[in-house]
PyMOL Python script that loads the backbone (N, CA, C, O; Angstrom):
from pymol import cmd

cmd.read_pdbstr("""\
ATOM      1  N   UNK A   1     -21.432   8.828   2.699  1.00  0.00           N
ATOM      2  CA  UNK A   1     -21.727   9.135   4.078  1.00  0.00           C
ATOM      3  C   UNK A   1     -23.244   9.165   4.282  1.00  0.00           C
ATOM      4  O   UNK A   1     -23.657   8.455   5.199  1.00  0.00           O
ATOM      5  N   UNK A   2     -23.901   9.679   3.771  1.00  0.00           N
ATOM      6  CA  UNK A   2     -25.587   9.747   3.547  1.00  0.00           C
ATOM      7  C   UNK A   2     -26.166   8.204   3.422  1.00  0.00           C
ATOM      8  O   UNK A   2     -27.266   7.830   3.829  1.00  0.00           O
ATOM      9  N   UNK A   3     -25.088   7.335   2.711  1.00  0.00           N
ATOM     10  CA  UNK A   3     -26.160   5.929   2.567  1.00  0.00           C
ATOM     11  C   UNK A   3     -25.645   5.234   4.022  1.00  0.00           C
ATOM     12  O   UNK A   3     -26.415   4.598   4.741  1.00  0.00           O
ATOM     13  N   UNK A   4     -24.430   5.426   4.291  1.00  0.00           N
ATOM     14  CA  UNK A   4     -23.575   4.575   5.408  1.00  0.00           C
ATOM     15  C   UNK A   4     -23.958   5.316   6.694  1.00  0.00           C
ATOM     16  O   UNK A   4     -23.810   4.478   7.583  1.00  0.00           O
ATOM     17  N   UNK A   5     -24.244   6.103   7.068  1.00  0.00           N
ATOM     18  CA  UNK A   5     -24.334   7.115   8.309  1.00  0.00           C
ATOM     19  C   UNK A   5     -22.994   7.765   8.854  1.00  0.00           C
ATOM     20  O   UNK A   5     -23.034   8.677   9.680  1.00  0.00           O
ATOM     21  N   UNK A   6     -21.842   7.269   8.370  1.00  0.00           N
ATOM     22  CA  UNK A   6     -20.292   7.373   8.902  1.00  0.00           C
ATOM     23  C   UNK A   6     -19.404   7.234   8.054  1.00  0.00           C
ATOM     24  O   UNK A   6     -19.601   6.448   7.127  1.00  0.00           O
ATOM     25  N   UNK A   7     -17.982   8.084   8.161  1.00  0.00           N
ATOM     26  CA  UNK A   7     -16.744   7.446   7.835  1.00  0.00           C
ATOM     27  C   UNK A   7     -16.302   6.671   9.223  1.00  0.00           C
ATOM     28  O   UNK A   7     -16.368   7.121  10.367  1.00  0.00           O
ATOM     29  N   UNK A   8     -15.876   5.502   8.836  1.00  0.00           N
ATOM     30  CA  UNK A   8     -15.260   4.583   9.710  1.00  0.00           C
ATOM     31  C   UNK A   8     -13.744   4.220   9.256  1.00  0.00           C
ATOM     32  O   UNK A   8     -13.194   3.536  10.119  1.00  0.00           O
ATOM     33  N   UNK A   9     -13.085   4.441   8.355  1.00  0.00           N
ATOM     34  CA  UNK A   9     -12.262   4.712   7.942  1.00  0.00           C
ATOM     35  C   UNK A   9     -11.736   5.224   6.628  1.00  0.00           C
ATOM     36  O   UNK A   9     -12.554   5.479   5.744  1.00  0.00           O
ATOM     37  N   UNK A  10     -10.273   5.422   6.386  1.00  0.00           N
ATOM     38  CA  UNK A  10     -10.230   6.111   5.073  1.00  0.00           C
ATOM     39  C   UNK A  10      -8.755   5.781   5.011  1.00  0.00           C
ATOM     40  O   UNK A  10      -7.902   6.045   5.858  1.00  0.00           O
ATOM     41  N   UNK A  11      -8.582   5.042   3.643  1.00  0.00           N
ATOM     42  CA  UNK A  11      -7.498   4.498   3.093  1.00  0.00           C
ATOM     43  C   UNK A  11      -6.966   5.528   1.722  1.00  0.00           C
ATOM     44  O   UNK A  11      -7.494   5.604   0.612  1.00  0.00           O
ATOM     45  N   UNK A  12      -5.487   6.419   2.345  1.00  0.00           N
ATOM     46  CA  UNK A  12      -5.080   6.768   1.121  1.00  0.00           C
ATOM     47  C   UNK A  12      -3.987   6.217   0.556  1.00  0.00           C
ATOM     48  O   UNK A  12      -2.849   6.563   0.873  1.00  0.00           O
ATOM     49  N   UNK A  13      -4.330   5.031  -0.606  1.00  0.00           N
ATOM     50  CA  UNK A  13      -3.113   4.377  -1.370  1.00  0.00           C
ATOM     51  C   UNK A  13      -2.735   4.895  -2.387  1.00  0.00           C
ATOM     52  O   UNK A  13      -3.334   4.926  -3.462  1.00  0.00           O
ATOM     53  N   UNK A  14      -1.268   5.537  -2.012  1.00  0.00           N
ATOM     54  CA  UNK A  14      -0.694   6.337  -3.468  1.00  0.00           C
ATOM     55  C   UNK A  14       0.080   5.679  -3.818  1.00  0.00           C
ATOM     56  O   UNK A  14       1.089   5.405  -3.169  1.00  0.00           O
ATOM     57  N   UNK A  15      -0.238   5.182  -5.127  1.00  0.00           N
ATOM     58  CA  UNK A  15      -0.016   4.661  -6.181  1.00  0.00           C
ATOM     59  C   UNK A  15       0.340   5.224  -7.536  1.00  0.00           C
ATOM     60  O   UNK A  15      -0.253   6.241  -7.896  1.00  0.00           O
ATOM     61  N   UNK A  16       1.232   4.683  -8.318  1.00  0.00           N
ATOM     62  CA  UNK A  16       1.196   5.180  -9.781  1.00  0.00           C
ATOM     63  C   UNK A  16       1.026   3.854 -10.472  1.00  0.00           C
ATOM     64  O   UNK A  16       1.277   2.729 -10.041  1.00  0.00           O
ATOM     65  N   UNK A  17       0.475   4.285 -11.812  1.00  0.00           N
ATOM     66  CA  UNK A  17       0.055   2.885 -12.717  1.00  0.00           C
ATOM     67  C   UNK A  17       0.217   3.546 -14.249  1.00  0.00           C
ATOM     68  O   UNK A  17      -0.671   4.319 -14.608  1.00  0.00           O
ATOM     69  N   UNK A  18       1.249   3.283 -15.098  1.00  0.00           N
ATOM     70  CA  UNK A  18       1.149   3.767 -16.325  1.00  0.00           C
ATOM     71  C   UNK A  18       0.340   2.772 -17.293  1.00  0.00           C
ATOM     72  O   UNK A  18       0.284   1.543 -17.320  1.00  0.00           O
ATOM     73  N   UNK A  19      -0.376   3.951 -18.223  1.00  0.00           N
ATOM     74  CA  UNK A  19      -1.102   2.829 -19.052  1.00  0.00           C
ATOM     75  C   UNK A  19      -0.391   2.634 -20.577  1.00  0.00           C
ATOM     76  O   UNK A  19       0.538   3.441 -20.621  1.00  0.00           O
ATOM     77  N   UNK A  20      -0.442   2.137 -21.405  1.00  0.00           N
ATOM     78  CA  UNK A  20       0.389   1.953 -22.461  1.00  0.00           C
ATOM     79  C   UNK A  20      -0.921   1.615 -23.897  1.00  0.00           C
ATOM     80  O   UNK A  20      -1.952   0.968 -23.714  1.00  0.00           O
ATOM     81  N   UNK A  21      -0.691   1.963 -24.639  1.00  0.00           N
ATOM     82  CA  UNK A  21      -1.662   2.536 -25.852  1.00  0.00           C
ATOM     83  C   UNK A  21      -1.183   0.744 -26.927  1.00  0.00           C
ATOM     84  O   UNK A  21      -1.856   0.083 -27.718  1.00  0.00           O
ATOM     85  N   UNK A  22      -0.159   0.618 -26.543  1.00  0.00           N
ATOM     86  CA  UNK A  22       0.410  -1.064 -27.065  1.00  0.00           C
ATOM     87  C   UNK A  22       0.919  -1.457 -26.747  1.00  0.00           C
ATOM     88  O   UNK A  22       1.823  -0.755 -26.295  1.00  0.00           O
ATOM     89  N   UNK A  23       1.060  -2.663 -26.569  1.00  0.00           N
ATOM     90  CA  UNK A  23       1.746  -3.626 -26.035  1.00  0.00           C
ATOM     91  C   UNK A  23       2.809  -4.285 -26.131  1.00  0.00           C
ATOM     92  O   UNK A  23       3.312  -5.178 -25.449  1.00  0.00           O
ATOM     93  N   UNK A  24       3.197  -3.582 -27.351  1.00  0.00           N
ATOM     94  CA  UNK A  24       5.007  -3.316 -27.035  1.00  0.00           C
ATOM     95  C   UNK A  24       5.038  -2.528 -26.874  1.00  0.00           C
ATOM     96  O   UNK A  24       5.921  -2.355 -27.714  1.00  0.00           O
ATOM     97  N   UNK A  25       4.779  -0.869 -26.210  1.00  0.00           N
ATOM     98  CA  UNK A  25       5.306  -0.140 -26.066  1.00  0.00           C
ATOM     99  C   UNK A  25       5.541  -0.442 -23.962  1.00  0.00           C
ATOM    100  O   UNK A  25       6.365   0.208 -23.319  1.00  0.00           O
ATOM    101  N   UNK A  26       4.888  -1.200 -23.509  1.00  0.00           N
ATOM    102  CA  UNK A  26       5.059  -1.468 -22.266  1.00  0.00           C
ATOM    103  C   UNK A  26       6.936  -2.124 -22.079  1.00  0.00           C
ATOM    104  O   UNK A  26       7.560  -2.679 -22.983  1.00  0.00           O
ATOM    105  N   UNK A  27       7.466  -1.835 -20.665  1.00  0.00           N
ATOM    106  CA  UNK A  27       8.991  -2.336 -20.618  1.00  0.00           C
ATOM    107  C   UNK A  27       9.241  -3.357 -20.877  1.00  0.00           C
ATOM    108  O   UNK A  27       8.423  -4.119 -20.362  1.00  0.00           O
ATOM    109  N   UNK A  28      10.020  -3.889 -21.468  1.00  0.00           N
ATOM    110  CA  UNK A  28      10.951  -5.472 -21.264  1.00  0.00           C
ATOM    111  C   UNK A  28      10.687  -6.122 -19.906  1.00  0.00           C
ATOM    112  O   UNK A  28      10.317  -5.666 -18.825  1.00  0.00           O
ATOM    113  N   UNK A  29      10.994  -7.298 -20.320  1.00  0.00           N
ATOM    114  CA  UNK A  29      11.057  -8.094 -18.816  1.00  0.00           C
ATOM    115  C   UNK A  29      12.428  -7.429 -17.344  1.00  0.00           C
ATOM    116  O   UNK A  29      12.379  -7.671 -16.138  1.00  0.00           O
ATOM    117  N   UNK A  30      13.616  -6.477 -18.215  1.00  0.00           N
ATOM    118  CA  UNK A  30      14.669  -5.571 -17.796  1.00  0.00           C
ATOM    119  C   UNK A  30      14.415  -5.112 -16.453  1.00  0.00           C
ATOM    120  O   UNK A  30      14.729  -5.182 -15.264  1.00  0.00           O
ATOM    121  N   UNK A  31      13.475  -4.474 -17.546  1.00  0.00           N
ATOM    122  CA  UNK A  31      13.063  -3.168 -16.324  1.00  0.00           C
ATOM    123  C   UNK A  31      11.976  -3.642 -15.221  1.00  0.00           C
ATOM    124  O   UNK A  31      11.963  -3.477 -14.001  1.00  0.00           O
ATOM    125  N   UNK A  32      10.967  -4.362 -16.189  1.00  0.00           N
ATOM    126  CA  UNK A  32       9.914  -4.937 -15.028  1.00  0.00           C
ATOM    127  C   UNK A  32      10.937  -5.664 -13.672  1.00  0.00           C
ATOM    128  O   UNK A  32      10.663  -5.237 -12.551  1.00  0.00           O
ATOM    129  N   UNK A  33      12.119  -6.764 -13.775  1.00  0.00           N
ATOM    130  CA  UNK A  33      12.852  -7.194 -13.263  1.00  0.00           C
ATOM    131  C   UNK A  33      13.477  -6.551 -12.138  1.00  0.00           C
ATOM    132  O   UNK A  33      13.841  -7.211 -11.165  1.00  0.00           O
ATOM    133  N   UNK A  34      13.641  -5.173 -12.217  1.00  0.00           N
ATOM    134  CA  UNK A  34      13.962  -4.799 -11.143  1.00  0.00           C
ATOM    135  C   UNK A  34      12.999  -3.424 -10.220  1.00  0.00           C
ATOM    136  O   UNK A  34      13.375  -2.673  -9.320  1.00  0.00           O
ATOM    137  N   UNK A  35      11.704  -3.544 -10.906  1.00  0.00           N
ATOM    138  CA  UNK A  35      10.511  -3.118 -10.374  1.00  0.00           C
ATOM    139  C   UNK A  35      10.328  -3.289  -8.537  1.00  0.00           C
ATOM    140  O   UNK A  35      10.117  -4.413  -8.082  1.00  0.00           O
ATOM    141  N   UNK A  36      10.424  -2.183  -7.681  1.00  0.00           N
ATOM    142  CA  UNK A  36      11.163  -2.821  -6.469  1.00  0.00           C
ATOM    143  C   UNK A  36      12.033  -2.653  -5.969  1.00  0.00           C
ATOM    144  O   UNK A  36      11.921  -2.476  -4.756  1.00  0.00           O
ATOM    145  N   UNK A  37      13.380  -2.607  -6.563  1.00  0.00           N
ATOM    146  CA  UNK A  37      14.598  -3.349  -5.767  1.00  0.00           C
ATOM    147  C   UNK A  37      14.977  -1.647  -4.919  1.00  0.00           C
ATOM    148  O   UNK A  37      15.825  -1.449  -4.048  1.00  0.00           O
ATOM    149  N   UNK A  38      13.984  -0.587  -5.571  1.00  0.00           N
ATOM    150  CA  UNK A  38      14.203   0.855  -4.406  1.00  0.00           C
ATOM    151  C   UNK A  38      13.880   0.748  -3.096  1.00  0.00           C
ATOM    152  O   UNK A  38      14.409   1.433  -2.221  1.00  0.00           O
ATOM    153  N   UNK A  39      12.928  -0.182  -2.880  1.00  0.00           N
ATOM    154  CA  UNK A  39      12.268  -0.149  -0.941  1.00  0.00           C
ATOM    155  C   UNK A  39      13.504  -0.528  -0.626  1.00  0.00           C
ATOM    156  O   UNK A  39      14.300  -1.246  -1.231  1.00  0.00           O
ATOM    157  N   UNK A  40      13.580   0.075   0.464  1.00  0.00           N
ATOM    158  CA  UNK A  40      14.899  -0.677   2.277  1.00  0.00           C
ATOM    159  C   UNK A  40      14.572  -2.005   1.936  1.00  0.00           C
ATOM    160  O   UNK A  40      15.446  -2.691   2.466  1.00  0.00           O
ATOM    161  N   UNK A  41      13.359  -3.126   1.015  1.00  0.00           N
ATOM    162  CA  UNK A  41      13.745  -4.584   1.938  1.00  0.00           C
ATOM    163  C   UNK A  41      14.022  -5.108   0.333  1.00  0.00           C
ATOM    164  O   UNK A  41      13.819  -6.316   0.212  1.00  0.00           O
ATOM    165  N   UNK A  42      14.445  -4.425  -0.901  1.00  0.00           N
ATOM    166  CA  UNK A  42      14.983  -4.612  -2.109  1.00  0.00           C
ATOM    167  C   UNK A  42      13.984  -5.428  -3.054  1.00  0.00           C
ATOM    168  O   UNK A  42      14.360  -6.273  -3.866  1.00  0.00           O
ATOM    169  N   UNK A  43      12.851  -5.110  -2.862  1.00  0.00           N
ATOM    170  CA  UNK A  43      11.690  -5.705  -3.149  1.00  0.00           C
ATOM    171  C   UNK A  43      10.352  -5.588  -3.250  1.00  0.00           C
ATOM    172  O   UNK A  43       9.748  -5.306  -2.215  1.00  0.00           O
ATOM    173  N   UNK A  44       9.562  -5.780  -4.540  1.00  0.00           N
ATOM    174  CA  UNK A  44       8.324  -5.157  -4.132  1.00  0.00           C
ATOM    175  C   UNK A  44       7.361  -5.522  -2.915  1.00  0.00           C
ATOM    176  O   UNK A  44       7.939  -5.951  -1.916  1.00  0.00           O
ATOM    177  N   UNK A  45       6.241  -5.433  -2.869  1.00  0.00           N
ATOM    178  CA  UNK A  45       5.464  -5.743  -1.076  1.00  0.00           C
ATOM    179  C   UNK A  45       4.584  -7.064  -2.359  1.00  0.00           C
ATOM    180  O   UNK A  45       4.286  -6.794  -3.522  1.00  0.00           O
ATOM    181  N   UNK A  46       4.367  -8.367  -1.686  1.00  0.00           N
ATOM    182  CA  UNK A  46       3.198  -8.906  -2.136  1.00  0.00           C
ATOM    183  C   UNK A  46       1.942  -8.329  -1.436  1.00  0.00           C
ATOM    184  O   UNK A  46       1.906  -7.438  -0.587  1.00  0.00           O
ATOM    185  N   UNK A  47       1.017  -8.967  -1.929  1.00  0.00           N
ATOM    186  CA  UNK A  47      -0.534  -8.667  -1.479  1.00  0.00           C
ATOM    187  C   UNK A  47      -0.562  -9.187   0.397  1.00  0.00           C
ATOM    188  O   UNK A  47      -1.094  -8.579   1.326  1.00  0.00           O
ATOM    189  N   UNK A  48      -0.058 -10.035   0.421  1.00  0.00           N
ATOM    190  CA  UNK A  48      -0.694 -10.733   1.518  1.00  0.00           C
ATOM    191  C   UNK A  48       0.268 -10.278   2.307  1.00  0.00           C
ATOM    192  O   UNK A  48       0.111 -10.747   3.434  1.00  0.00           O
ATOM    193  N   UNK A  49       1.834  -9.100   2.192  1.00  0.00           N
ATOM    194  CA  UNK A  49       2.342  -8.382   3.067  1.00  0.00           C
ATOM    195  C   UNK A  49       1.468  -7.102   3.499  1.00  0.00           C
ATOM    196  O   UNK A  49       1.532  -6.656   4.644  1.00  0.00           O
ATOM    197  N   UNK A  50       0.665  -6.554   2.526  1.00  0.00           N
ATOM    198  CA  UNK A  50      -0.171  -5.113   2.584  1.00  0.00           C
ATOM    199  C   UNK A  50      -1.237  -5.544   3.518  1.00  0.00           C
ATOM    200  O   UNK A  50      -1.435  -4.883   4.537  1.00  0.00           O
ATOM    201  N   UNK A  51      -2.062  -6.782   3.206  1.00  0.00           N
ATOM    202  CA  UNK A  51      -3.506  -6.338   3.437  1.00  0.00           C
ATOM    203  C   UNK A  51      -3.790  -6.395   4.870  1.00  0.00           C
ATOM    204  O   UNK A  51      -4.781  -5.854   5.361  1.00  0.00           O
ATOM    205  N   UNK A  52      -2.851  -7.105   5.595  1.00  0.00           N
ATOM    206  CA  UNK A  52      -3.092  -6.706   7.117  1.00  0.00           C
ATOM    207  C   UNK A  52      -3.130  -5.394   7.632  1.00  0.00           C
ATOM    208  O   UNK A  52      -3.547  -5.278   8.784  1.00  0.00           O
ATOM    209  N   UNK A  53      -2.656  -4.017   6.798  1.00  0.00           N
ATOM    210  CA  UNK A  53      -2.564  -2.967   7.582  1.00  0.00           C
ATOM    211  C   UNK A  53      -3.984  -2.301   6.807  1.00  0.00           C
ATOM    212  O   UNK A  53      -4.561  -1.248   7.076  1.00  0.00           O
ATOM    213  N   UNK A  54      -4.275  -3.221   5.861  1.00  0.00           N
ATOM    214  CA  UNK A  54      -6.166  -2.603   5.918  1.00  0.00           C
ATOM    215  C   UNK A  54      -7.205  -3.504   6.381  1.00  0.00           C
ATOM    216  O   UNK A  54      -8.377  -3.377   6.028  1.00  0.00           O
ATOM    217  N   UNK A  55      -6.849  -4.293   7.064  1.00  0.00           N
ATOM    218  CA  UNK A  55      -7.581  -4.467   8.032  1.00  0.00           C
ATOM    219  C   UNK A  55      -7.315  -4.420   9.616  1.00  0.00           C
ATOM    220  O   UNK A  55      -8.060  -4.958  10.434  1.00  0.00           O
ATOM    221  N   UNK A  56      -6.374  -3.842   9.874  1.00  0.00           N
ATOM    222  CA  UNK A  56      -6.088  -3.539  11.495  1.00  0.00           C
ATOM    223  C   UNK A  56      -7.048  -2.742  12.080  1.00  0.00           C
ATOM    224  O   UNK A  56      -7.813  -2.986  13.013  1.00  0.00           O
ATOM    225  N   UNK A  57      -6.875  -1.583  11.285  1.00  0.00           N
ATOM    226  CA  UNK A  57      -7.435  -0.474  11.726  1.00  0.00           C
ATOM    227  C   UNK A  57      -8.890  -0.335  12.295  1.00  0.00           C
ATOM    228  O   UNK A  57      -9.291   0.053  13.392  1.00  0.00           O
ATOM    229  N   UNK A  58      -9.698  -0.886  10.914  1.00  0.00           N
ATOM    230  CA  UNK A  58     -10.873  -1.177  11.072  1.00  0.00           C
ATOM    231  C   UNK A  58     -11.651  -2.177  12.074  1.00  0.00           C
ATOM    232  O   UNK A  58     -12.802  -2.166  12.511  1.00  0.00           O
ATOM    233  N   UNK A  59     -10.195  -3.330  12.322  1.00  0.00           N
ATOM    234  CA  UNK A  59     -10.577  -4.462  13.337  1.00  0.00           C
ATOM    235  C   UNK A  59     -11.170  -3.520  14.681  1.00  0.00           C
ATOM    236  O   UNK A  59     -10.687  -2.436  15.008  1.00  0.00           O
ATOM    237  N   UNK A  60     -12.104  -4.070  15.236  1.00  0.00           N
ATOM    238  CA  UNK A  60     -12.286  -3.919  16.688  1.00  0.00           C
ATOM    239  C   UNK A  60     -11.764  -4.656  17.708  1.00  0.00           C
ATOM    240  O   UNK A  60     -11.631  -4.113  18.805  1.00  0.00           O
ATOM    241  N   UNK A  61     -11.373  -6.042  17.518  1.00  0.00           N
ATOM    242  CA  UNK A  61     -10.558  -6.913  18.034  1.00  0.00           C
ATOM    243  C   UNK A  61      -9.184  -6.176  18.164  1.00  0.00           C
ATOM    244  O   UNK A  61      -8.772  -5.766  19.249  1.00  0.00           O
ATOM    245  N   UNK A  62      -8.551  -6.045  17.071  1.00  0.00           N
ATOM    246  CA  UNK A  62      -7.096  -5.567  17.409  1.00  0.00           C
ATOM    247  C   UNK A  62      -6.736  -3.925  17.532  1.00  0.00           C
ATOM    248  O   UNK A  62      -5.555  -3.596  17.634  1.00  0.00           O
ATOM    249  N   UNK A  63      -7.467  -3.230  17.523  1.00  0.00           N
ATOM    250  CA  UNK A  63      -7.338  -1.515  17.504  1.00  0.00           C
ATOM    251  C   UNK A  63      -8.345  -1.009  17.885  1.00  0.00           C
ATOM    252  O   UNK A  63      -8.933  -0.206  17.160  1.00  0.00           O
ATOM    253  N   UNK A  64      -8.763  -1.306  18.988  1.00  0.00           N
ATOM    254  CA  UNK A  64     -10.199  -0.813  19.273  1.00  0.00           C
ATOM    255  C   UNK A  64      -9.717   0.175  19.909  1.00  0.00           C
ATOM    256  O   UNK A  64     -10.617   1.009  19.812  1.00  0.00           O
ATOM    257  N   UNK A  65      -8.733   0.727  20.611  1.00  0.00           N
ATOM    258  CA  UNK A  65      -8.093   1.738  21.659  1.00  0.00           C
ATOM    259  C   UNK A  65      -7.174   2.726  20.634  1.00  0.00           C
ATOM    260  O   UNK A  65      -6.469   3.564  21.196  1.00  0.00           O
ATOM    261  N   UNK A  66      -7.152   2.668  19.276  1.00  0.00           N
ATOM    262  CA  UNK A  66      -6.277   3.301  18.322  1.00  0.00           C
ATOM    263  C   UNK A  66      -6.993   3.673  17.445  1.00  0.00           C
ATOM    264  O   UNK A  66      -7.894   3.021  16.918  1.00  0.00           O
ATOM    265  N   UNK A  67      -6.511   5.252  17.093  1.00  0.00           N
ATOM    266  CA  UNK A  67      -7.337   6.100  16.344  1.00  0.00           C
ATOM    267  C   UNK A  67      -6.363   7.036  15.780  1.00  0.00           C
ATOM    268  O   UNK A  67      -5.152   7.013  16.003  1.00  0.00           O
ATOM    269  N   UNK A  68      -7.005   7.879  15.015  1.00  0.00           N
ATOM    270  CA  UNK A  68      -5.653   8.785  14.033  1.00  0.00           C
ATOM    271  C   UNK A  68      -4.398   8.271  13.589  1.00  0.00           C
ATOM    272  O   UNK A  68      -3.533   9.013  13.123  1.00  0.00           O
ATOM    273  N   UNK A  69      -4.218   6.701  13.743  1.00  0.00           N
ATOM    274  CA  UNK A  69      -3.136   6.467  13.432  1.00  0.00           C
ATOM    275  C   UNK A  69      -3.071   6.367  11.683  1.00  0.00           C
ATOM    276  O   UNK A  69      -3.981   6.089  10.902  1.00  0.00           O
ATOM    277  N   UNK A  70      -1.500   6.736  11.384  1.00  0.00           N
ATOM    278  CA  UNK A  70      -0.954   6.371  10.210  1.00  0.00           C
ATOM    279  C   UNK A  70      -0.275   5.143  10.150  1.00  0.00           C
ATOM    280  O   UNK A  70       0.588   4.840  10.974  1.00  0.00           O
ATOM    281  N   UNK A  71      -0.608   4.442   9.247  1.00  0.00           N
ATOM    282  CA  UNK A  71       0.520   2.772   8.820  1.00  0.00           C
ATOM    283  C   UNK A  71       1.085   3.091   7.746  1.00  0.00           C
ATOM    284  O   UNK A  71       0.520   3.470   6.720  1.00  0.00           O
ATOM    285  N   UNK A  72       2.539   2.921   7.970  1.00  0.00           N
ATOM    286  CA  UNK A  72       3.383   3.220   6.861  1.00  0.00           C
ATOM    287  C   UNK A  72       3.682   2.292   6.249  1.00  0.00           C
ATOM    288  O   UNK A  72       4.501   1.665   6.921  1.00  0.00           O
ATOM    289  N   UNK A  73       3.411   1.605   4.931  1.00  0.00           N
ATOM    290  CA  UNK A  73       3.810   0.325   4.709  1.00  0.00           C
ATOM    291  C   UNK A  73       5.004   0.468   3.600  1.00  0.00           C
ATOM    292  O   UNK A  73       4.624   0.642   2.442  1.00  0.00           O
ATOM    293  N   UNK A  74       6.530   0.408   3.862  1.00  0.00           N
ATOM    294  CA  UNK A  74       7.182   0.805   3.400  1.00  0.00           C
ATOM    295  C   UNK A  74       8.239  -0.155   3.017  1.00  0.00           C
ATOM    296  O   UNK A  74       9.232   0.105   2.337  1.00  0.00           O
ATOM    297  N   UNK A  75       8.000  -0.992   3.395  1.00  0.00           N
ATOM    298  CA  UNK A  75       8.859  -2.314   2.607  1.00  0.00           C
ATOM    299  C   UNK A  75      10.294  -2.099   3.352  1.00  0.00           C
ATOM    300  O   UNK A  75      11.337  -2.011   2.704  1.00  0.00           O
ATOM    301  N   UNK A  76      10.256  -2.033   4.601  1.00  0.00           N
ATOM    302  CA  UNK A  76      11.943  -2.181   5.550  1.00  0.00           C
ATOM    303  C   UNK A  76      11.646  -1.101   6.488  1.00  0.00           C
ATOM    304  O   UNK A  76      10.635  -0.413   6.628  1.00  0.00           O
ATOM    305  N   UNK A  77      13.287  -1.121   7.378  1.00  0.00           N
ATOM    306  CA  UNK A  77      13.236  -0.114   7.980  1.00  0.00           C
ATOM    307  C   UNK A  77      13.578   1.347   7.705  1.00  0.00           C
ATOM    308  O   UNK A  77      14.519   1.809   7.061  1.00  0.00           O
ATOM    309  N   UNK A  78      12.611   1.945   8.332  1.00  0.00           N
ATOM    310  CA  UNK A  78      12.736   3.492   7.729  1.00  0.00           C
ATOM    311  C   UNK A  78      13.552   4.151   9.555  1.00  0.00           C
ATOM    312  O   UNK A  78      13.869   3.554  10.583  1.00  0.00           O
ATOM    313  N   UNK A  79      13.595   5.436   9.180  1.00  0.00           N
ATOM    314  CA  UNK A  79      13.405   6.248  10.670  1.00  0.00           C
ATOM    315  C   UNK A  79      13.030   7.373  10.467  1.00  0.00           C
ATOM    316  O   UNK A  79      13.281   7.752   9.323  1.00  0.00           O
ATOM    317  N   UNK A  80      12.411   8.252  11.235  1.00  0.00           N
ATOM    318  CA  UNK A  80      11.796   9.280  11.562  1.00  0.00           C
ATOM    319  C   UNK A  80      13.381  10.463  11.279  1.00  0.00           C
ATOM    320  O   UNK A  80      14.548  10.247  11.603  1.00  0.00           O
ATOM    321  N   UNK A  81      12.786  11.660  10.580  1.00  0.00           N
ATOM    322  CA  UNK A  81      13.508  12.694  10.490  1.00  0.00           C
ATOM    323  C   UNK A  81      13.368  13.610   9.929  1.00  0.00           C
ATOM    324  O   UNK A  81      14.212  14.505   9.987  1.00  0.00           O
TER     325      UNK A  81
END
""", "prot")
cmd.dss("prot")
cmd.show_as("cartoon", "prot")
cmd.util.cbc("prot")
cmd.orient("prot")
């Protein structure tokens, strides 16, 4: 904030990432295989499904009138409850 003058936005991506000490001790192709198939759309998100919702926000073109919002990027449909 001191070098930039501002937060202009703030991305919290929660994530998990296990690390593995060898390389067989990482999963089979099994398990990697169905890495995913928990989201509503039975599948993990590629890159180029995510990165539009980090750059919306920040756009001035497309969200210049939107603020405090949350983007849920959740791979299907969810609903509120």
């Amino acid at each position: 904030m001191d070098e930039l003058g501002a937060l202009h936005i703030l991305v919290h991506n929660a994530a998990h990432q296990n690390h593995w000490k060898h390389l067989e001790d990482m999963p089979d192709g099994e398990e990697v295989a169905s890495f995913g198939q928990k989201a509503p759309i039975g599948r993990p998100a590629q890159p180029e499904e995510v990165a539009p919702a980090y750059v919306f926000l920040p756009s001035d073109a497309d969200s210049s009138y939107i603020s405090g919002e949350v983007l849920n990027v959740l791979g299907g449909t969810t609903t509120a409850g």
